[in-house]
C-alpha positions as CSV (number, residue, x, y, z in Angstrom):
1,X,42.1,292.8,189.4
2,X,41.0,290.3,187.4
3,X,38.1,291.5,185.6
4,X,36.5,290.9,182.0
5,X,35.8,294.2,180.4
6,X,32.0,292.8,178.5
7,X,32.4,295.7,175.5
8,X,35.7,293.9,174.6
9,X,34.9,290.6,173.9
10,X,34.4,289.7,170.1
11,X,32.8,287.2,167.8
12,X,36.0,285.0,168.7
13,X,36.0,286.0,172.2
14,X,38.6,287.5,174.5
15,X,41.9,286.1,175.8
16,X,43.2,287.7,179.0
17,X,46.5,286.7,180.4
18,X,47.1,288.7,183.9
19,X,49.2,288.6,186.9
20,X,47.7,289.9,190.3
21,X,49.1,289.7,193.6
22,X,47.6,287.4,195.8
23,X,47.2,290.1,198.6
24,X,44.8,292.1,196.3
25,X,42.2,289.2,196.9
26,X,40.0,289.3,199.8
27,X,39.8,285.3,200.0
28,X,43.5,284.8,199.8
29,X,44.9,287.5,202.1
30,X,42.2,285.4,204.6
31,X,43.3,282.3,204.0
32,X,47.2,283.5,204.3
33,X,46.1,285.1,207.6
34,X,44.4,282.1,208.6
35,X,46.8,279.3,207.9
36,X,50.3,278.9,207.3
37,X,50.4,279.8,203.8
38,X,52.5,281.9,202.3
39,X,51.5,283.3,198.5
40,X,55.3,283.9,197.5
41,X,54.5,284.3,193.3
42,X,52.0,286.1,191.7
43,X,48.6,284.8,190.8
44,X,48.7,284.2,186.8
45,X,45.6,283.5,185.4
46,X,44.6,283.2,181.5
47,X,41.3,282.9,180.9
48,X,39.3,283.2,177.7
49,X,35.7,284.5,177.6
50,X,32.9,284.1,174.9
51,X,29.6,285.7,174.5
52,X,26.2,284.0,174.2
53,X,23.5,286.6,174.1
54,X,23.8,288.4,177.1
55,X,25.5,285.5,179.0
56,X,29.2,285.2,179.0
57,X,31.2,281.9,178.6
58,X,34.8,281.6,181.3
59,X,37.3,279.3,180.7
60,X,40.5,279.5,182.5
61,X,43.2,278.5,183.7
62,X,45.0,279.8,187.0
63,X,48.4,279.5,188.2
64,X,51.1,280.0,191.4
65,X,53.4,278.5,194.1
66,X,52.6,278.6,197.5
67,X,54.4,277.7,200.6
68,X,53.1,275.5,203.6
69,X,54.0,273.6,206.3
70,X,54.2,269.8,206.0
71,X,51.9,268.1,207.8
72,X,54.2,265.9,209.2
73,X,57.5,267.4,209.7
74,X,56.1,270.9,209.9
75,X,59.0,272.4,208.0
76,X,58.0,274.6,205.1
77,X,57.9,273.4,201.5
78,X,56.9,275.0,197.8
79,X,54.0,273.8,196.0
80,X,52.8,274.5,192.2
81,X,49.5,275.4,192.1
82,X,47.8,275.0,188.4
83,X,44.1,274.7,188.1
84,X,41.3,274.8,185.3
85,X,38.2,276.2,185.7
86,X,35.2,277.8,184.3
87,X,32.3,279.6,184.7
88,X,29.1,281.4,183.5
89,X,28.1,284.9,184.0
90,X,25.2,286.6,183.6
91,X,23.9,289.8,184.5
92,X,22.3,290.8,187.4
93,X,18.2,291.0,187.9
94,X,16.1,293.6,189.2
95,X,14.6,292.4,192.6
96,X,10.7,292.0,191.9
97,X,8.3,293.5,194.2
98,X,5.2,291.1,193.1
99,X,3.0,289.7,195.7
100,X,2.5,286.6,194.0
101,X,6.5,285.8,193.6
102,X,6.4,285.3,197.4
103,X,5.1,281.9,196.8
104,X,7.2,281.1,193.8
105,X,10.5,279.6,194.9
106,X,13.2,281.7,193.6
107,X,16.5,280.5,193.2
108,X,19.6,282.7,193.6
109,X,22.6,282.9,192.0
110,X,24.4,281.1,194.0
111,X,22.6,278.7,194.5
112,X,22.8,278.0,190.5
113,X,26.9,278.8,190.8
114,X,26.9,281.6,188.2
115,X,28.8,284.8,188.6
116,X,26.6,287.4,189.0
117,X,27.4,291.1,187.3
118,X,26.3,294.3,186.7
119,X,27.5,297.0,184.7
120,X,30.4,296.6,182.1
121,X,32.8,294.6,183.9
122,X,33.2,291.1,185.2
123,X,35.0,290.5,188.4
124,X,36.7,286.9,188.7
125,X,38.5,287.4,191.8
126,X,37.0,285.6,194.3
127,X,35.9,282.9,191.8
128,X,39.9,282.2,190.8
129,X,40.6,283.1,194.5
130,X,38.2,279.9,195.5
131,X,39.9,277.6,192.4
132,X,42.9,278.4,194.4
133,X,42.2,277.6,197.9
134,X,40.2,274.6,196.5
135,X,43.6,273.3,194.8
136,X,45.9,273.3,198.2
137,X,46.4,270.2,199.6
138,X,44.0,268.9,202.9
139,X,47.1,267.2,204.3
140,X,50.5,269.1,203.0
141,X,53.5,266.9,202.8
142,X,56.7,268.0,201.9
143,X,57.4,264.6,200.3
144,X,55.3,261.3,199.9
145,X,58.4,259.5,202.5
146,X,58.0,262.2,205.2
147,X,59.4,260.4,208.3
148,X,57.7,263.2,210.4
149,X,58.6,264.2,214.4
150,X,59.1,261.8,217.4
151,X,55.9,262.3,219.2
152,X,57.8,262.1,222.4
153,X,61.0,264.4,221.9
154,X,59.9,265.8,218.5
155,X,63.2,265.4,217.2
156,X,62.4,265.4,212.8
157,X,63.2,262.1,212.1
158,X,64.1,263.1,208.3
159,X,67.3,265.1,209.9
160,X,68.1,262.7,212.7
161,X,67.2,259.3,214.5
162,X,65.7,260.2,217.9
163,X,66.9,258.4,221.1
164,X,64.0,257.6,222.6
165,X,63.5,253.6,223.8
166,X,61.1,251.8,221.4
167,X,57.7,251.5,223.8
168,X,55.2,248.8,223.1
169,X,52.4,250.4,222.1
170,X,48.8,248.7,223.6
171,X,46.5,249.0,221.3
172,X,42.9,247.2,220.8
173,X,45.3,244.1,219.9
174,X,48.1,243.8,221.7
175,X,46.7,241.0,223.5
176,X,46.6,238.8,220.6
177,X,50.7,239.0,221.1
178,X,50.7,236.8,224.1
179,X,47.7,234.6,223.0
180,X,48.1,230.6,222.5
181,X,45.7,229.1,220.4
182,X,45.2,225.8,220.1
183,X,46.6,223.6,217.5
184,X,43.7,222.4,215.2
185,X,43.7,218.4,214.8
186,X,44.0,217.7,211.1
């Protein structure tokens, strides 16, 4: 797991460098379940943390390759994942029980995108599982000239030209095709 054990870090901070699986993290394992992604390397993440009073300082960076399916062609491809990130966490408060804090607004941490902990350990899984998912691609492509499939046969035109006949396609247009206009008189 990747955690930060708080007793360890030092005036100059703490370097971690670890390797976890990315079936070990909850938001991974869902996303691989999800989608067509495949995790096929290990997660590497180096991160360095620093103490400020009772608040801790996260810089990192994270690391893998993951396979997906082109958008286009829908054959499988390998893609480097590298991300930066960072973060501040701090510890955890007591719930109040004070009448009057009802009408105070309050806000959580996550609404103020801290890591929360408690005890003498902090977990950065899901927060390097989210760099992750937030670093695939929203429209995979195995290469920028991806010719894609024939959206009649589906033959994938990057292995072979498809015999289909070339159609006319209508479209809002078309009808500008077959349109004379008039010669303008100079």
């Amino acid at each position: 797991m990747f955690r930060i054990h708080i007793g360890s870090i030092t005036e100059q901070g703490l370097d971690l460098d670890q390797r976890e699986d990315a079936a070990s993290l909850p938001l991974l394992s869902e996303v691989a379940g999800e989608a067509e992604v495949i995790f096929n390397h290990p997660i590497h993440a180096r991160i360095h943390a620093r103490l400020s009073g009772k608040t801790v300082l996260i810089d990192g960076r994270a690391e893998s390759k993951v396979r997906l399916p082109c958008s286009r062609c829908l054959e499988p491809f390998d893609i480097n994942i590298d991300t930066n990130f960072s973060g501040t966490a701090v510890p955890e408060i007591p719930a109040m029980d004070d009448a009057a804090a009802v009408d105070d607004i309050e806000l959580a941490a996550k609404d103020m995108e801290v890591i929360v902990y408690s005890g003498d350990y902090i977990d950065l899984g899901d927060e390097i599982a989210q760099q992750i998912i937030m670093s695939l691609p929203f429209k995979p492509l195995c290469r920028d000239a991806c010719k894609g499939l024939c959206s009649r046969c589906g033959a994938d035109l990057n292995q072979t030209a498809c015999r289909c006949q070339p159609q006319d396609e209508g479209g809002p247009f078309a009808v500008l095709k077959t349109r004379r206009f008039p010669k303008r008189p100079k």
